[in-house]
C-alpha atoms as an extended CHARMM CRD file, in Angstrom:
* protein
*
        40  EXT
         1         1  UNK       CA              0.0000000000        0.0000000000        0.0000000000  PROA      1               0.0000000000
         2         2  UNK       CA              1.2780000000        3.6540000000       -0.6920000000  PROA      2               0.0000000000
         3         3  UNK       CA              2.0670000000        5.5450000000        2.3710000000  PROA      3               0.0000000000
         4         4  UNK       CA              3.6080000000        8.5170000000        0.3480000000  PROA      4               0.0000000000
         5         5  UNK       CA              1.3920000000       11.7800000000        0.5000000000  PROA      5               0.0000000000
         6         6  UNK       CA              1.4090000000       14.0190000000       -2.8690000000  PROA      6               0.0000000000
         7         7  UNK       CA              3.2810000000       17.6720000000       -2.8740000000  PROA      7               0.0000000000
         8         8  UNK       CA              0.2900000000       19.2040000000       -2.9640000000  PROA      8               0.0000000000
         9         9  UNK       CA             -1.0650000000       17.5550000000        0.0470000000  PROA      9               0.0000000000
        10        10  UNK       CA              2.0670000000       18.0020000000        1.9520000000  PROA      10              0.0000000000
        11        11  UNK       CA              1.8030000000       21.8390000000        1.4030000000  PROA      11              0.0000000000
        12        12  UNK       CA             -2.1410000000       22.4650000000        2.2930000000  PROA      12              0.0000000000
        13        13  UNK       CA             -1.3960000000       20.8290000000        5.5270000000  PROA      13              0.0000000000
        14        14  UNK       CA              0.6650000000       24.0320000000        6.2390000000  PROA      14              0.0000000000
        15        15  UNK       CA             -2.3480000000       26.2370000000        5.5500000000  PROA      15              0.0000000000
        16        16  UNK       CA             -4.5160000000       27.6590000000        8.4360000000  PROA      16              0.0000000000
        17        17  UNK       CA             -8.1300000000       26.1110000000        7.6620000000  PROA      17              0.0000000000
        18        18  UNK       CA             -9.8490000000       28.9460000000        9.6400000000  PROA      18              0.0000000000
        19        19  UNK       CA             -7.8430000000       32.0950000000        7.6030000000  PROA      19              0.0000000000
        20        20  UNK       CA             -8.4010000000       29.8850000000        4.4750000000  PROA      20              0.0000000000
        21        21  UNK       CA            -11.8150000000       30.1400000000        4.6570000000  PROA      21              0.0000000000
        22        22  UNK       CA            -11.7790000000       33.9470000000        6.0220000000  PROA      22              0.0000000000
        23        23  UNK       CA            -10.3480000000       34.6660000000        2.6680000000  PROA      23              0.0000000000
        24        24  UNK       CA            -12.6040000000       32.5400000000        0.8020000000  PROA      24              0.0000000000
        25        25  UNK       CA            -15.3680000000       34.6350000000        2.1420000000  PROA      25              0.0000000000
        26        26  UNK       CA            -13.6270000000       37.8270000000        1.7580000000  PROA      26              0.0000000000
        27        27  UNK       CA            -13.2260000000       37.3250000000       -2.1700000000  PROA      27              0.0000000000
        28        28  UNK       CA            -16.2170000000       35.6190000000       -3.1110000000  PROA      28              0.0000000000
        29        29  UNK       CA            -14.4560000000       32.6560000000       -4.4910000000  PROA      29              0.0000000000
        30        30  UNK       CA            -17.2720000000       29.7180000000       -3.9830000000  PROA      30              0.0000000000
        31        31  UNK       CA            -19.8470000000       31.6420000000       -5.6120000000  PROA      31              0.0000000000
        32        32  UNK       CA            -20.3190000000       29.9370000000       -9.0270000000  PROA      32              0.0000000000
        33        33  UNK       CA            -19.2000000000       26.5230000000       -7.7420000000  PROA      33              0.0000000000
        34        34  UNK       CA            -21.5520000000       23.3650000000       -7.8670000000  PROA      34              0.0000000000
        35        35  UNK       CA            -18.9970000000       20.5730000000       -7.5210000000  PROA      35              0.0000000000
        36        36  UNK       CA            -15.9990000000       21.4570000000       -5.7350000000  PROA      36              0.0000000000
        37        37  UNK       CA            -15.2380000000       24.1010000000       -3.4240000000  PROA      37              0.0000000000
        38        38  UNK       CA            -11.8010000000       25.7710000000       -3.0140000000  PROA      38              0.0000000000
        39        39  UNK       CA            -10.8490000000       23.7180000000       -0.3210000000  PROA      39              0.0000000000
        40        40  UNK       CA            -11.7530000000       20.5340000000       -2.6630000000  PROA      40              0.0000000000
Protein backbone atom coordinates (compact mmCIF):
# COMPACT_ATOMS: atom_id res chain seq x y z
CA UNK A 1 0.00 0.00 0.00
CA UNK A 2 1.28 3.65 -0.69
CA UNK A 3 2.07 5.55 2.37
CA UNK A 4 3.61 8.52 0.35
CA UNK A 5 1.39 11.78 0.50
CA UNK A 6 1.41 14.02 -2.87
CA UNK A 7 3.28 17.67 -2.87
CA UNK A 8 0.29 19.20 -2.96
CA UNK A 9 -1.07 17.56 0.05
CA UNK A 10 2.07 18.00 1.95
CA UNK A 11 1.80 21.84 1.40
CA UNK A 12 -2.14 22.47 2.29
CA UNK A 13 -1.40 20.83 5.53
CA UNK A 14 0.67 24.03 6.24
CA UNK A 15 -2.35 26.24 5.55
CA UNK A 16 -4.52 27.66 8.44
CA UNK A 17 -8.13 26.11 7.66
CA UNK A 18 -9.85 28.95 9.64
CA UNK A 19 -7.84 32.09 7.60
CA UNK A 20 -8.40 29.88 4.47
CA UNK A 21 -11.82 30.14 4.66
CA UNK A 22 -11.78 33.95 6.02
CA UNK A 23 -10.35 34.67 2.67
CA UNK A 24 -12.60 32.54 0.80
CA UNK A 25 -15.37 34.63 2.14
CA UNK A 26 -13.63 37.83 1.76
CA UNK A 27 -13.23 37.32 -2.17
CA UNK A 28 -16.22 35.62 -3.11
CA UNK A 29 -14.46 32.66 -4.49
CA UNK A 30 -17.27 29.72 -3.98
CA UNK A 31 -19.85 31.64 -5.61
CA UNK A 32 -20.32 29.94 -9.03
CA UNK A 33 -19.20 26.52 -7.74
CA UNK A 34 -21.55 23.36 -7.87
CA UNK A 35 -19.00 20.57 -7.52
CA UNK A 36 -16.00 21.46 -5.73
CA UNK A 37 -15.24 24.10 -3.42
CA UNK A 38 -11.80 25.77 -3.01
CA UNK A 39 -10.85 23.72 -0.32
CA UNK A 40 -11.75 20.53 -2.66
Amino acid sequence: MNQIKYIFSQVVEFLDRNHFNYLIRKYNCDHYVKHYTCWN
